[in-house]
C-alpha positions as CSV (number, residue, x, y, z in Angstrom):
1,X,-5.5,-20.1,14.4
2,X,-4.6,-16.5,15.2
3,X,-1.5,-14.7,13.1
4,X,0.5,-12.0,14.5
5,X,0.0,-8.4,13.3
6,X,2.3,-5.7,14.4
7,X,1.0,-2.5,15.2
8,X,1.6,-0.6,12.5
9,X,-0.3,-3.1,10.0
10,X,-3.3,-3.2,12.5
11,X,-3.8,0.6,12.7
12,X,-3.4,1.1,8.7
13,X,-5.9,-2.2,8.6
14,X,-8.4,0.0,11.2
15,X,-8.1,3.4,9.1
16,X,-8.5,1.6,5.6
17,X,-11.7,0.0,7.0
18,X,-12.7,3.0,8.5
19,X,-13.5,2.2,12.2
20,X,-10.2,3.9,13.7
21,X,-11.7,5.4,16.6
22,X,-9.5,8.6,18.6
23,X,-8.9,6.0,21.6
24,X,-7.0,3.4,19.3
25,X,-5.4,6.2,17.4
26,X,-4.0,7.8,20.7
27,X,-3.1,4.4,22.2
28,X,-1.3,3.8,19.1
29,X,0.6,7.3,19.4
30,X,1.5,6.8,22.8
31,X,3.0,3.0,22.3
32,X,4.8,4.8,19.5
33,X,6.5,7.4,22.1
34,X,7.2,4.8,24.0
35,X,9.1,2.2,21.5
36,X,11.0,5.2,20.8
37,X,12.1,5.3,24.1
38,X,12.7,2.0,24.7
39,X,14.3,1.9,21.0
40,X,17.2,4.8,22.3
41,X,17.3,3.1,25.5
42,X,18.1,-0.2,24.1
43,X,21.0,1.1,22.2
44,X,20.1,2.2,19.0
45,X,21.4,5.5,17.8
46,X,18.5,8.5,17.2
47,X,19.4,8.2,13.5
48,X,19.0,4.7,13.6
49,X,15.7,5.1,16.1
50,X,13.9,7.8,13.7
51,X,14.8,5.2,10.5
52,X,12.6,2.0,12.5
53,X,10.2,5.0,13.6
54,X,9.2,6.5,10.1
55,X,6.8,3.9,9.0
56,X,4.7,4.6,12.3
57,X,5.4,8.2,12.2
58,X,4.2,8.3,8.4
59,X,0.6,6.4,9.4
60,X,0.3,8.2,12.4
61,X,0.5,11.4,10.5
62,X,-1.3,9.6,7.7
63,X,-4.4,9.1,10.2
64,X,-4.4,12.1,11.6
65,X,-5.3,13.6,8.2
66,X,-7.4,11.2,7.6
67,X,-9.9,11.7,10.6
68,X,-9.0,15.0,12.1
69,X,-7.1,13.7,14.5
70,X,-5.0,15.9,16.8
71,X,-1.5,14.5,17.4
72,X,0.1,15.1,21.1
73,X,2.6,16.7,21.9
74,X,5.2,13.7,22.4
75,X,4.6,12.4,18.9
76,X,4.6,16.1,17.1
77,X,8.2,16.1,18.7
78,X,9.5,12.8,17.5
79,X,7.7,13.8,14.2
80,X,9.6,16.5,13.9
81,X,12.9,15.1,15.3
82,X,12.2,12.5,12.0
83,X,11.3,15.5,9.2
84,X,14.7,17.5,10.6
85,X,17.0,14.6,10.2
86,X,15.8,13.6,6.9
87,X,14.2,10.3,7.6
88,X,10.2,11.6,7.4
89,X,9.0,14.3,4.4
């Protein structure tokens, strides 16, 4: 029997184990870009778009300290686009 995990829970569940290599890490930024995309583009406000994002944002950042990981471009915007509004510290 297999359960669904969402993202988010699988890359936390990677970097608390300690085997998060820099291709699932990226991969994982990249979806993130794009669900925030598809998130805007679906209707959702950016308020409302940066409040779903911040629990992805915060373990993406979260990694990134974690294993020296250099986040793109893309995400370093939509990080910051979350810090200025309020809804990422």
């Amino acid at each position: 029997m297999t359960y669904p995990v969402d993202k988010n829970t699988a890359m936390k569940g990677l970097g608390k184990a300690g085997i998060l290599s820099f291709e699932q890490f990226n991969k994982f930024q990249n979806d993130a870009v794009k669900n925030y995309g598809k998130l805007i583009a679906g209707g959702l406000n950016q308020n409302q778009t940066l409040q779903a994002m911040a629990p992805t944002l915060r373990t993406i950042i979260d990694a990134s300290k974690a294993y020296g990981f250099q986040i793109d471009a893309n995400t370093q915007k939509v990080i910051d686009e979350a810090v200025a509004s309020g809804k990422l510290s």
